[in-house]
mmCIF file of the C-alpha atoms, coordinates in Angstrom:
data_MODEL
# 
_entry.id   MODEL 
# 
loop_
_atom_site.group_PDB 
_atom_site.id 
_atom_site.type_symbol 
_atom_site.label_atom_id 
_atom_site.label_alt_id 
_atom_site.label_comp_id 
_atom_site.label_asym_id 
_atom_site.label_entity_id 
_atom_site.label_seq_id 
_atom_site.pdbx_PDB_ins_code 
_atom_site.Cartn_x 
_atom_site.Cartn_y 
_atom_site.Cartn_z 
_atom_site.occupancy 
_atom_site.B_iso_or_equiv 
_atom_site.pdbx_formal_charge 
_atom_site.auth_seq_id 
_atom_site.auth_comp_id 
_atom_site.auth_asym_id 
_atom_site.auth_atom_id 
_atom_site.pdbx_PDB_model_num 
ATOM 1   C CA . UNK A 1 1   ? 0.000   0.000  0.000   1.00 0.00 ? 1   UNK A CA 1 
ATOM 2   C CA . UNK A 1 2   ? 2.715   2.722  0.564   1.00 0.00 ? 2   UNK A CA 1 
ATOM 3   C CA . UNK A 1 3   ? 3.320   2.364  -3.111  1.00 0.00 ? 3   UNK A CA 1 
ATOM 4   C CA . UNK A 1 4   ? -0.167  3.276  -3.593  1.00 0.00 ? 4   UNK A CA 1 
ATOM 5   C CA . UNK A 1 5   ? 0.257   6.543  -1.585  1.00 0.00 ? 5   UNK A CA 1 
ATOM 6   C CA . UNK A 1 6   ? 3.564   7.492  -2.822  1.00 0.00 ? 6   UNK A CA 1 
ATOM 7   C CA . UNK A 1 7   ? 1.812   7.329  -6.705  1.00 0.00 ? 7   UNK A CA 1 
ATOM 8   C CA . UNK A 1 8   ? -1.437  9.457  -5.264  1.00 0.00 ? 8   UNK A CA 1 
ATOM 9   C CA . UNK A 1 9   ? 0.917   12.442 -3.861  1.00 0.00 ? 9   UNK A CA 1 
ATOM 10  C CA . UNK A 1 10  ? 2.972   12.332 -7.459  1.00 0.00 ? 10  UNK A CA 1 
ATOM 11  C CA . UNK A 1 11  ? -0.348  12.122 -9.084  1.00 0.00 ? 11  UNK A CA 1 
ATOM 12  C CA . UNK A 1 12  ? -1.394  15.176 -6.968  1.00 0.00 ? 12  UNK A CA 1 
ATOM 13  C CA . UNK A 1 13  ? 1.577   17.123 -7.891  1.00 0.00 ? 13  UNK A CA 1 
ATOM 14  C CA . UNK A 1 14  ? 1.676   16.864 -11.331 1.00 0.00 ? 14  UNK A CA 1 
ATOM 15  C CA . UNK A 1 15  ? -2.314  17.477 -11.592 1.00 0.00 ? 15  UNK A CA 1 
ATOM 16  C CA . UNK A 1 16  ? -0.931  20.738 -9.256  1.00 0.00 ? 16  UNK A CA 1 
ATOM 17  C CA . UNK A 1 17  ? 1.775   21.798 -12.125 1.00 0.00 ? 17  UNK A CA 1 
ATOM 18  C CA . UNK A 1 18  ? -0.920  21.183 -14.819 1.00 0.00 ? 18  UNK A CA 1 
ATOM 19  C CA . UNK A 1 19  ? -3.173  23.440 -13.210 1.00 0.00 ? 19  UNK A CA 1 
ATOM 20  C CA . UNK A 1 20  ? -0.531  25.963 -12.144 1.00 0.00 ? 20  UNK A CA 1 
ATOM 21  C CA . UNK A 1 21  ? 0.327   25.781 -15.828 1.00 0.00 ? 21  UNK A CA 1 
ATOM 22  C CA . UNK A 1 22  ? -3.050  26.237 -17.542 1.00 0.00 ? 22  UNK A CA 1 
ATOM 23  C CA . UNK A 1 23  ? -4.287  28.306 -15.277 1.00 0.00 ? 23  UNK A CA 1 
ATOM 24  C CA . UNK A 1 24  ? -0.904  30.787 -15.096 1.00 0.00 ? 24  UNK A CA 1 
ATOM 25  C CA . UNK A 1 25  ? 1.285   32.203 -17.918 1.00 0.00 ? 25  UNK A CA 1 
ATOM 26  C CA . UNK A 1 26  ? -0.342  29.700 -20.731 1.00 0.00 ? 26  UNK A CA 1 
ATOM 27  C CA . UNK A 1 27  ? -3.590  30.561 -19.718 1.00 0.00 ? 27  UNK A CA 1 
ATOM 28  C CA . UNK A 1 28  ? -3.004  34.272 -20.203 1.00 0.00 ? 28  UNK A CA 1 
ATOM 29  C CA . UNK A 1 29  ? -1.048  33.350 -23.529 1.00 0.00 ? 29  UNK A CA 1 
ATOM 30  C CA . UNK A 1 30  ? -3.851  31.700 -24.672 1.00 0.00 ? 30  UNK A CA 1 
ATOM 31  C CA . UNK A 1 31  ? -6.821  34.162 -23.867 1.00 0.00 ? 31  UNK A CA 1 
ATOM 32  C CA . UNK A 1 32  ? -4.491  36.651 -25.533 1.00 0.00 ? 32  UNK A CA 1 
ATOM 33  C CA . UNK A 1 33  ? -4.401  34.903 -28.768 1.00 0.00 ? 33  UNK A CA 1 
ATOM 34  C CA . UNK A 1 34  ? -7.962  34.592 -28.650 1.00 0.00 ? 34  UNK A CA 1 
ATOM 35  C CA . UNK A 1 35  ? -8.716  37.752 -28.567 1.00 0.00 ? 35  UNK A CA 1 
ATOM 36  C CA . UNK A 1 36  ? -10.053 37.793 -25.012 1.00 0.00 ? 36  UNK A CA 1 
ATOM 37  C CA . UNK A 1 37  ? -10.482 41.915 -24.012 1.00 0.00 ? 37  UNK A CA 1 
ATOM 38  C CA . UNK A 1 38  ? -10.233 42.342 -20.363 1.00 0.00 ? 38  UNK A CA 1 
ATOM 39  C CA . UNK A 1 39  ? -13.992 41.806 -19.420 1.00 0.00 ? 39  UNK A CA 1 
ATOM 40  C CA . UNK A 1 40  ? -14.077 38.707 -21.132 1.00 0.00 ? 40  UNK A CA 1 
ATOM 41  C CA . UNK A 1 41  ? -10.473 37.653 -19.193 1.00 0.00 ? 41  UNK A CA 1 
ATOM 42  C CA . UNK A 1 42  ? -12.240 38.175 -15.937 1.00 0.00 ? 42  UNK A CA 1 
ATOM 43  C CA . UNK A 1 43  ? -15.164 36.122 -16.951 1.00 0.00 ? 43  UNK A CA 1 
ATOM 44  C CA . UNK A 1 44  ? -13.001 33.258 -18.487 1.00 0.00 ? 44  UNK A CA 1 
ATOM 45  C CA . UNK A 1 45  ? -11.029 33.460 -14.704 1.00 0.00 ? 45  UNK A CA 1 
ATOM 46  C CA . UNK A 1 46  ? -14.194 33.381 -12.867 1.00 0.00 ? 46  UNK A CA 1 
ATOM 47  C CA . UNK A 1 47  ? -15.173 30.083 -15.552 1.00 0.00 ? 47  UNK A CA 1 
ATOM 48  C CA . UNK A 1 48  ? -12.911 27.277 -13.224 1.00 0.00 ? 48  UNK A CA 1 
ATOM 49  C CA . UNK A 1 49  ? -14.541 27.817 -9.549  1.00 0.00 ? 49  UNK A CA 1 
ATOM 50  C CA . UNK A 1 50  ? -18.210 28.575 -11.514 1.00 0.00 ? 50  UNK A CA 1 
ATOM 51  C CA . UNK A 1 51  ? -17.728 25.216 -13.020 1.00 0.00 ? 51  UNK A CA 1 
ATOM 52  C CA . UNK A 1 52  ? -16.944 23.561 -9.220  1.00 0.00 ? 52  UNK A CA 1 
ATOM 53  C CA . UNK A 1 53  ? -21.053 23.277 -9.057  1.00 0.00 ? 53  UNK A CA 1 
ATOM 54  C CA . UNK A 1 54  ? -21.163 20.514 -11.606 1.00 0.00 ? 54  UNK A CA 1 
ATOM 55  C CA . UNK A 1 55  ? -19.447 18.134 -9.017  1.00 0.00 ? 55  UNK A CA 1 
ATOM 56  C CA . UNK A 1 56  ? -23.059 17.943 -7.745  1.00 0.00 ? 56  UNK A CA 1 
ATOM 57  C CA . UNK A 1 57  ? -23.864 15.608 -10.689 1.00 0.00 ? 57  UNK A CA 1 
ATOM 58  C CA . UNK A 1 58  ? -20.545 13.341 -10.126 1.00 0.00 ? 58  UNK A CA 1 
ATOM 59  C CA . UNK A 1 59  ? -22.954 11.415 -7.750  1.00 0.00 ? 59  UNK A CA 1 
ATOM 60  C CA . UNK A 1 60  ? -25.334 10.537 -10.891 1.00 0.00 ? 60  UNK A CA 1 
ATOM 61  C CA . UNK A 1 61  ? -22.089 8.725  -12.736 1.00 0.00 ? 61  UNK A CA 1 
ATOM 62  C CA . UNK A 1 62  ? -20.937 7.277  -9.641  1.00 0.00 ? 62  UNK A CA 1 
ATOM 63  C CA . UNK A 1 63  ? -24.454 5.267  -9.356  1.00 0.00 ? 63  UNK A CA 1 
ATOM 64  C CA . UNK A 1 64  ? -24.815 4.958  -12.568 1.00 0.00 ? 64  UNK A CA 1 
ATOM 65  C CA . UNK A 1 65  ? -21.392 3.207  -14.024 1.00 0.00 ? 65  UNK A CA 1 
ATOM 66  C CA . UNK A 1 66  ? -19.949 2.378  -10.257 1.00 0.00 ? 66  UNK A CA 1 
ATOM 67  C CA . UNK A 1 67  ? -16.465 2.093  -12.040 1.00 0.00 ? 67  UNK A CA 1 
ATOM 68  C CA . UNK A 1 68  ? -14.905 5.401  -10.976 1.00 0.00 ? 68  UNK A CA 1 
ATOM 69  C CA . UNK A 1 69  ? -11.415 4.713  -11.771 1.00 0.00 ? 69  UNK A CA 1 
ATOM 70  C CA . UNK A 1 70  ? -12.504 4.373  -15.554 1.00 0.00 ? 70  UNK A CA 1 
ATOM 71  C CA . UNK A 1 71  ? -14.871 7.810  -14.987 1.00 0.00 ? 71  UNK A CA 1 
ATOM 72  C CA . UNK A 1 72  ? -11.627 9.334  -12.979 1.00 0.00 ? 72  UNK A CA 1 
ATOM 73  C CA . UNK A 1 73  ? -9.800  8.396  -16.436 1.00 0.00 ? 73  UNK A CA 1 
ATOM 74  C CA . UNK A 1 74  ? -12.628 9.249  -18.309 1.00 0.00 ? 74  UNK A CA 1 
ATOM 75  C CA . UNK A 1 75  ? -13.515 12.313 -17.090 1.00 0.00 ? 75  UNK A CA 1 
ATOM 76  C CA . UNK A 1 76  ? -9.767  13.288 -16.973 1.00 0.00 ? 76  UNK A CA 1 
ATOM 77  C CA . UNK A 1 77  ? -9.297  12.944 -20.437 1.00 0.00 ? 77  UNK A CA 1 
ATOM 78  C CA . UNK A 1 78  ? -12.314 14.998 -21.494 1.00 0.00 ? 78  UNK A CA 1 
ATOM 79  C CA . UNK A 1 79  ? -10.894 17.569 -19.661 1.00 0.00 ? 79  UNK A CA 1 
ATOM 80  C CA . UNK A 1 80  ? -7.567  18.029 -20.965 1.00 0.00 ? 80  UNK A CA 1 
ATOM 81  C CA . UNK A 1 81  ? -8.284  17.018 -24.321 1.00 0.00 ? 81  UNK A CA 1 
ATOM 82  C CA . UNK A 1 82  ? -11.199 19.690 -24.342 1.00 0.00 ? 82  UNK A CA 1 
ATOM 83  C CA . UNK A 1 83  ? -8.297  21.969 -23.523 1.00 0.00 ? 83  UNK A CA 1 
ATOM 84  C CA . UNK A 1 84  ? -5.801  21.078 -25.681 1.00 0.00 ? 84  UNK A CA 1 
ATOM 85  C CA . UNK A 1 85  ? -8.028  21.301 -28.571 1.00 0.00 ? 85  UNK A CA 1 
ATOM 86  C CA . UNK A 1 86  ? -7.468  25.071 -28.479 1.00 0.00 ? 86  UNK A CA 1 
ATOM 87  C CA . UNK A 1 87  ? -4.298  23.990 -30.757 1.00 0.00 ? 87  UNK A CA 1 
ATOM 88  C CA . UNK A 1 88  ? -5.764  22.658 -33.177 1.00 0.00 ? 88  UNK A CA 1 
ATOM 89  C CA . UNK A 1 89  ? -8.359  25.741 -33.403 1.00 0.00 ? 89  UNK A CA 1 
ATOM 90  C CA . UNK A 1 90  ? -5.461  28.267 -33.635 1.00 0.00 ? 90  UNK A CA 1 
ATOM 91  C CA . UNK A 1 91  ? -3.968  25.748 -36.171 1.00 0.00 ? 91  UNK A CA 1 
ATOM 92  C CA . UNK A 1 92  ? -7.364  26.339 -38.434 1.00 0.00 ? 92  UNK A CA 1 
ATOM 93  C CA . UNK A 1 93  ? -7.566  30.265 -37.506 1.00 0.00 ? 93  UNK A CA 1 
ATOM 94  C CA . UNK A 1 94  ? -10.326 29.971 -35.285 1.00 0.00 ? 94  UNK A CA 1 
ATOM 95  C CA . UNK A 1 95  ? -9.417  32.484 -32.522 1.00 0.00 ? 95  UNK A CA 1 
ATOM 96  C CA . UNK A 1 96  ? -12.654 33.778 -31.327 1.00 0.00 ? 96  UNK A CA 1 
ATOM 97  C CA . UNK A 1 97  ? -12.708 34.520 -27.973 1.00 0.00 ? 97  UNK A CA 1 
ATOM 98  C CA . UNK A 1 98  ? -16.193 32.160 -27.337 1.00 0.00 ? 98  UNK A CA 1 
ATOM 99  C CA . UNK A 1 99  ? -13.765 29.374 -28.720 1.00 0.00 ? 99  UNK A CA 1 
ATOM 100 C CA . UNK A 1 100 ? -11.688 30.243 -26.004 1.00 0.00 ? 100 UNK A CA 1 
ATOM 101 C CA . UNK A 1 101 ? -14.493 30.523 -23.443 1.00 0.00 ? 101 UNK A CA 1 
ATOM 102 C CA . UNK A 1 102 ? -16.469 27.128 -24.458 1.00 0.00 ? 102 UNK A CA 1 
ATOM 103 C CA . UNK A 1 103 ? -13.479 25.211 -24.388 1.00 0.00 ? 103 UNK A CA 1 
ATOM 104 C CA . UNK A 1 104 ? -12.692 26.512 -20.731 1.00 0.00 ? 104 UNK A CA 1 
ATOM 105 C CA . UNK A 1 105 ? -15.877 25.557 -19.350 1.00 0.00 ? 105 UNK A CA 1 
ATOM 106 C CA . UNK A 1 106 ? -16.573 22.375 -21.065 1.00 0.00 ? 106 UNK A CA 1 
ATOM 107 C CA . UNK A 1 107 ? -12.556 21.452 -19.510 1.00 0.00 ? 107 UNK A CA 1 
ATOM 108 C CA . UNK A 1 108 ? -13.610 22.500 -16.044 1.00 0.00 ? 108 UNK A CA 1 
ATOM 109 C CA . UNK A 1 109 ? -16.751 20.845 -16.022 1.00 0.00 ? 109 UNK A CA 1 
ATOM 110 C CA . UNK A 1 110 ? -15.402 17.584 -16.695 1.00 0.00 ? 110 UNK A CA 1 
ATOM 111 C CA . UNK A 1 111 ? -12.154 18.309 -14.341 1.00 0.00 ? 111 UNK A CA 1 
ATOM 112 C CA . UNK A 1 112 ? -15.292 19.393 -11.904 1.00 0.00 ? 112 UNK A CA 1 
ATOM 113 C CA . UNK A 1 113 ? -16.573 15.430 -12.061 1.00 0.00 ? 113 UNK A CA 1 
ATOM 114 C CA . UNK A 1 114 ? -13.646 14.149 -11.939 1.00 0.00 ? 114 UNK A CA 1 
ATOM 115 C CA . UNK A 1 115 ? -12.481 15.539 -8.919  1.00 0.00 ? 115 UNK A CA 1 
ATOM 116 C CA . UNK A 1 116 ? -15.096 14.666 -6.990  1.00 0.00 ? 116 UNK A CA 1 
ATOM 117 C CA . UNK A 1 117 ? -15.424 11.049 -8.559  1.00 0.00 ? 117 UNK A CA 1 
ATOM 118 C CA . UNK A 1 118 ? -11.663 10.837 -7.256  1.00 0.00 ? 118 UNK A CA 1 
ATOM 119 C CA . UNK A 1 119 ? -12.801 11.939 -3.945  1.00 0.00 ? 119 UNK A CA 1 
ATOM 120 C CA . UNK A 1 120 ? -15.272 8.938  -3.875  1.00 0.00 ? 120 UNK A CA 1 
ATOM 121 C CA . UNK A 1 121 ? -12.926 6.739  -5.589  1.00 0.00 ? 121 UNK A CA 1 
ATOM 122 C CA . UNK A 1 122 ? -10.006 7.713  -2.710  1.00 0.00 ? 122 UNK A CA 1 
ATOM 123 C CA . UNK A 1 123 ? -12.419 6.688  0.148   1.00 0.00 ? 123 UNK A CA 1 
ATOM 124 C CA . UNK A 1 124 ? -12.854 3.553  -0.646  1.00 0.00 ? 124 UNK A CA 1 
ATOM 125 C CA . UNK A 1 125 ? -9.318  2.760  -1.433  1.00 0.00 ? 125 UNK A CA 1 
ATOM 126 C CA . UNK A 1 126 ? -7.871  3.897  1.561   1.00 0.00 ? 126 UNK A CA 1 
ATOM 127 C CA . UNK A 1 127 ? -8.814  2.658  5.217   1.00 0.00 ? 127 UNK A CA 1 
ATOM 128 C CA . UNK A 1 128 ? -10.604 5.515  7.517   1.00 0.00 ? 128 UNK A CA 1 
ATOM 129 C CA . UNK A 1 129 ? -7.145  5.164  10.167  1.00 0.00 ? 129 UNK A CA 1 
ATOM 130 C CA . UNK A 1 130 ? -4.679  6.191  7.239   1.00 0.00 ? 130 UNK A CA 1 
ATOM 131 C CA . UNK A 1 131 ? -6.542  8.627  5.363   1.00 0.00 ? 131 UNK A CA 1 
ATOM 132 C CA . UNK A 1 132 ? -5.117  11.199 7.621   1.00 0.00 ? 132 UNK A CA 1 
ATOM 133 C CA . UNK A 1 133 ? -1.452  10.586 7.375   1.00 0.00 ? 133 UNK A CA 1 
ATOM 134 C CA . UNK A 1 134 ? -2.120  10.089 3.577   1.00 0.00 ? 134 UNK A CA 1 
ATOM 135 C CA . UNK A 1 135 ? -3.898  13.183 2.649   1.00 0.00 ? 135 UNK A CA 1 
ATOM 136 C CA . UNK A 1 136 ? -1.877  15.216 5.207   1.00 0.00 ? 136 UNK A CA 1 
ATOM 137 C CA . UNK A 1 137 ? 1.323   13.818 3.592   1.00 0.00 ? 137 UNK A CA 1 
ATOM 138 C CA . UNK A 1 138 ? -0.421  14.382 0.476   1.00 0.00 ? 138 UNK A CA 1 
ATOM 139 C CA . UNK A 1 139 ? -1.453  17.777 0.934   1.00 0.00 ? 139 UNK A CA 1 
ATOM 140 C CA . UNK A 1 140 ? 1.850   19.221 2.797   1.00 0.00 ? 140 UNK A CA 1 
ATOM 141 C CA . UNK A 1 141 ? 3.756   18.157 -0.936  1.00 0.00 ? 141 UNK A CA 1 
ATOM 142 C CA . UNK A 1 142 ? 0.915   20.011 -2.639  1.00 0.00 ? 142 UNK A CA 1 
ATOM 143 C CA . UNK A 1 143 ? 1.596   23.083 -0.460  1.00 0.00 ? 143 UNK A CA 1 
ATOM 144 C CA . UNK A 1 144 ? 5.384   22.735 -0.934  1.00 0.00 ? 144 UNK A CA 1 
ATOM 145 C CA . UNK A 1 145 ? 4.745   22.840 -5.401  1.00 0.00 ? 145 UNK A CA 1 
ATOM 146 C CA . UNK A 1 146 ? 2.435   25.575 -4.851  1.00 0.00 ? 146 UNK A CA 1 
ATOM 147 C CA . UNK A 1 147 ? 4.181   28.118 -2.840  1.00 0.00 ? 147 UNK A CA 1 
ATOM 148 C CA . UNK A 1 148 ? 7.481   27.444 -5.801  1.00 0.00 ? 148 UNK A CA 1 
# 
């Protein structure tokens, strides 16, 4: 098992640098090559914690498939890829700032589900007596890559 917890705190920190990333210097990159004026750069950097509300409906895929690693996975991948297909629009010219926008929420959305789907996923996997000395352990790493 303490391989198990060693791979969830590197899992942690890399989503941390991903986020960091996207939501730091490429994020601004981005929104600048789409065009984004500065009323619609506030609005696309209120879209991540709007989108937090969708983890209510995590719950409904949870019942519904009961495999959350493979939603975890799923949901993950929707995400980025949602993302990352800003690339390919600036590859075509497509650099409308709605572009920019829709792609943002439909990303956090599905990084919305996922989260919480890991939450429910984490529970099970790890007995109530450790999960404190995991997610603290967890959770003082993710502090350390966050303040640097």
């Amino acid at each position: 098992m303490k391989n198990t917890y060693l791979f969830l705190t590197l899992e942690g920190i890399f989503s941390l640098f991903y986020s960091l990333l996207v939501q730091g210097p490429v994020f601004t990159g981005l929104a600048m090559l789409f065009n984004l004026d500065e009323f619609l750069l506030s609005i696309a950097a209120a879209v991540p914690p709007m989108m937090q509300f969708f983890q209510l409906f995590a719950s409904f895929f949870v019942r519904k498939y009961r495999k959350r690693r493979f939603l975890v996975n799923v949901f993950n991948a929707l995400s980025r890829f949602s993302f990352a297909a800003l690339v390919v629009f600036i590859l075509l010219g497509k650099t409308d700032p709605i572009v920019f926008i829709a792609s943002l929420m439909i990303s956090q959305i599905f990084a919305a589900l996922s989260s919480s789907t890991w939450n429910s996923w984490m529970r099970d996997l790890i007995p109530p007596e450790e999960r404190g000395r995991v997610f603290g352990n967890r959770n003082m790493f993710l502090s350390i890559g966050n303040a640097s």
